[in-house]
C-alpha positions, 0 to 999 in steps of 0.5 A: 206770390207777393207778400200780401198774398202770401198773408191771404192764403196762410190766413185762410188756411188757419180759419179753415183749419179752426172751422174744421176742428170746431165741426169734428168736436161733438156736441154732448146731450144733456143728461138727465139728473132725476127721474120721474116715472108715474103710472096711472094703473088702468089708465088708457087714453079713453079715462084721461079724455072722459075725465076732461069732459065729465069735468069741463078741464084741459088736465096737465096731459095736454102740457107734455110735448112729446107723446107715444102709444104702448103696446102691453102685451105680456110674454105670456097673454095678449091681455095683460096684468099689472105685474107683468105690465109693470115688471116690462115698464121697471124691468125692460123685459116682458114676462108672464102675468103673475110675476114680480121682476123675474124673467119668464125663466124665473130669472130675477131681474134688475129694475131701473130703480136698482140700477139708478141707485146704483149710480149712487141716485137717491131711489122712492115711490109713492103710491096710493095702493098697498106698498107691497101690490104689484106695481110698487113690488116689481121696482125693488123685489123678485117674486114669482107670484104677485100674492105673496105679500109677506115675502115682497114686504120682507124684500121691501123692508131688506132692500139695498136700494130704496130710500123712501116708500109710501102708501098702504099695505102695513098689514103684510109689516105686522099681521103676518103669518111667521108673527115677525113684527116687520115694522119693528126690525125695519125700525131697530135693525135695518135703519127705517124709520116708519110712519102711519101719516104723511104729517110731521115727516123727517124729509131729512131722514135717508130712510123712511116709509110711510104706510098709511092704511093696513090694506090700500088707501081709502078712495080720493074722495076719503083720502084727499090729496095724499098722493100730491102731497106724498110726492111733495114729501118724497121729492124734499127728500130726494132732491138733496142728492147731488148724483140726482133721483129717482121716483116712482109715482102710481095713480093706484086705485084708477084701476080700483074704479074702472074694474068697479064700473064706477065713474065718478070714483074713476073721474076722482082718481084720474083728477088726482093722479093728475094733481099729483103729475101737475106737483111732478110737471112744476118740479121738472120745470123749475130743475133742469136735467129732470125727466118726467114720463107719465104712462100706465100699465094697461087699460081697465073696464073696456071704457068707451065714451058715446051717446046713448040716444045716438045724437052725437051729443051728451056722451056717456061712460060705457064699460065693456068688461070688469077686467083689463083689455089690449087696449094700447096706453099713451106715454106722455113726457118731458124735460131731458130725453123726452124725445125718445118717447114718441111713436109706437113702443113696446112697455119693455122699451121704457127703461132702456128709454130713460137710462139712455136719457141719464147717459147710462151705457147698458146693452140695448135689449131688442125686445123679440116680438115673437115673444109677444102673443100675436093677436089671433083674426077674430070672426066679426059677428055682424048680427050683434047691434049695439045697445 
């Protein structure tokens, strides 16, 4: 073999060898820094695509590029309610209606809100019902029935994780059946500070809660942009972590309305929990590694959209029930990881989604399904005609 060749085949050998080296290193995903987590309570695809038709807009769901459909059984009924919904959405584990972060054997749980702050994340929500109500409750306290107010606000106010929290709810802080002004201990012992307004907040303070109305806030319509600029305040606060956040964010009273059968009370709050997205969509487009999940806890009020006169034309709001229904909830997201949730998913699978997004290890919980109520065959009456 002359020289030359001898060059040649060495030559190759070495880029080769290179090529294969660069092939075994694995490429590392992106992580994501912060987290957003918004519910619209009640809120099923029927509200979302009546409210761009009752208002003539394309609303900020449409901009999300990664969709999926969630089934809301609970462990317990095949119709759900909002703190067994939300307590699988916070806590990765479906549980019986009625109960606040436990298990259906009683067993407290951990939410991703406690393990993201954990992680040494700055933690909040911001929600335009009482802060003690079920959705909020079931991120930061452990409680067997959902009504027990005093003592949800009572683990409120002792939490170990919580850096910000807003919304209503001060009458379980100070009109309290044990006399203790909460607020008060909150202030002088347990590092808060506490507002009753959104205005001159210190965003700078590592510790605060704003509870804006004794019981929920009033409607959109009386309360204007509060939870927009709720979000605002928060993520001023939030955003200075360098380990990052994470927020919770619910449209509340979304659910208020559509129980009421009223639409144009349900148009105003679906429009401003979309204003309130819109805050958190522009924020996870200008700082990388945030992830947005928009998605709700179950459907209220049975909404369908038809035209009365049978015309395929000039639709209308019908509702079927003042109660929840079975009926599946979109998942909309976006930004680092906002692949994951496309398809058909269990509530349960959503925290094990978004600590996989931030590159938390945790043992994967496959969900059982014959834990879930399985739908039992329902007789069609085929004499009923539609009204």
């Amino acid at each position: 073999m002359n020289i030359i060749m001898k060059i040649s085949f060495i030559t190759l050998a070495l880029v080769s060898s290179v090529s294969c080296q660069q092939k075994e290193e694995p490429k590392e995903e992106p992580k994501a820094l912060n987290v957003i987590y918004m519910i619209g309570d009640g809120m099923s695809l029927p509200q979302v695509f009546g409210t761009m038709i009752a208002t003539g807009q394309d609303l900020v769901f449409s901009e999300f590029p990664y969709t999926g459909i969630v089934d809301t059984r609970s462990a317990s009924n095949v119709i759900t309610d909002s703190s067994a919904s939300g307590t699988a959405l916070a806590c990765g584990k479906k549980t019986k209606n009625g109960m606040v972060g436990m298990d259906v054997d009683s067993v407290a749980m951990e939410s991703v809100l406690d393990i993201m702050a954990q992680q040494g994340k700055s933690t909040g929500f911001v929600v335009t019902c009482g802060v003690t109500h079920a959705t909020p409750a079931v991120f930061y306290a452990n409680e067997l029935k959902r009504s027990n107010y005093e003592a949800i606000a009572m683990q409120m106010a002792e939490s170990e994780y919580l850096n910000v929290a807003i919304g209503g709810g001060m009458k379980h802080f100070t009109q309290r059946k044990d006399s203790l002004d909460l607020v008060d201990r909150m202030v002088n012992e347990l590092g808060w500070k506490v507002y009753d307004t959104l205005a001159d907040i210190d965003t700078t303070c590592q510790r605060y809660a704003v509870m804006a109305a004794e019981d929920h806030m009033p409607k959109s319509s009386d309360r204007g942009d509060f939870l927009a600029r709720g979000v605002k305040t928060a993520l001023a606060t939030l955003n200075d972590n360098a380990n990052g956040f994470f927020l919770m964010v619910e449209g509340s009273q979304i659910d208020f309305a559509a129980h009421a059968n009223d639409s144009s009370f349900l148009v105003d709050e679906v429009m401003d929990f979309n204003n309130a997205i819109k805050v958190a969509l522009d924020y996870a487009k200008t700082h990388e590694n945030t992830l947005l999940v928009v998605t709700a806890d179950h459907e209220t009020g049975g909404l369908t959209l038809i035209d009365p006169k049978g015309h395929y034309a000039d639709p209308a709001f019908r509702f079927s029930t003042y109660s929840h229904t079975c009926l599946p909830v979109m998942v909309y997201a976006y930004g680092t990881g906002a692949e994951q949730f496309t398809g058909w998913m269990q509530n349960s699978d959503l925290k094990n989604k978004i600590l996989n997004a931030c590159g938390i290890g945790i043992e994967q919980q496959a969900e059982n399904m014959d834990s879930i109520p399985q739908i039992a065959p329902v007789k069609a009456n085929f004499d009923t005609k539609p009204e």
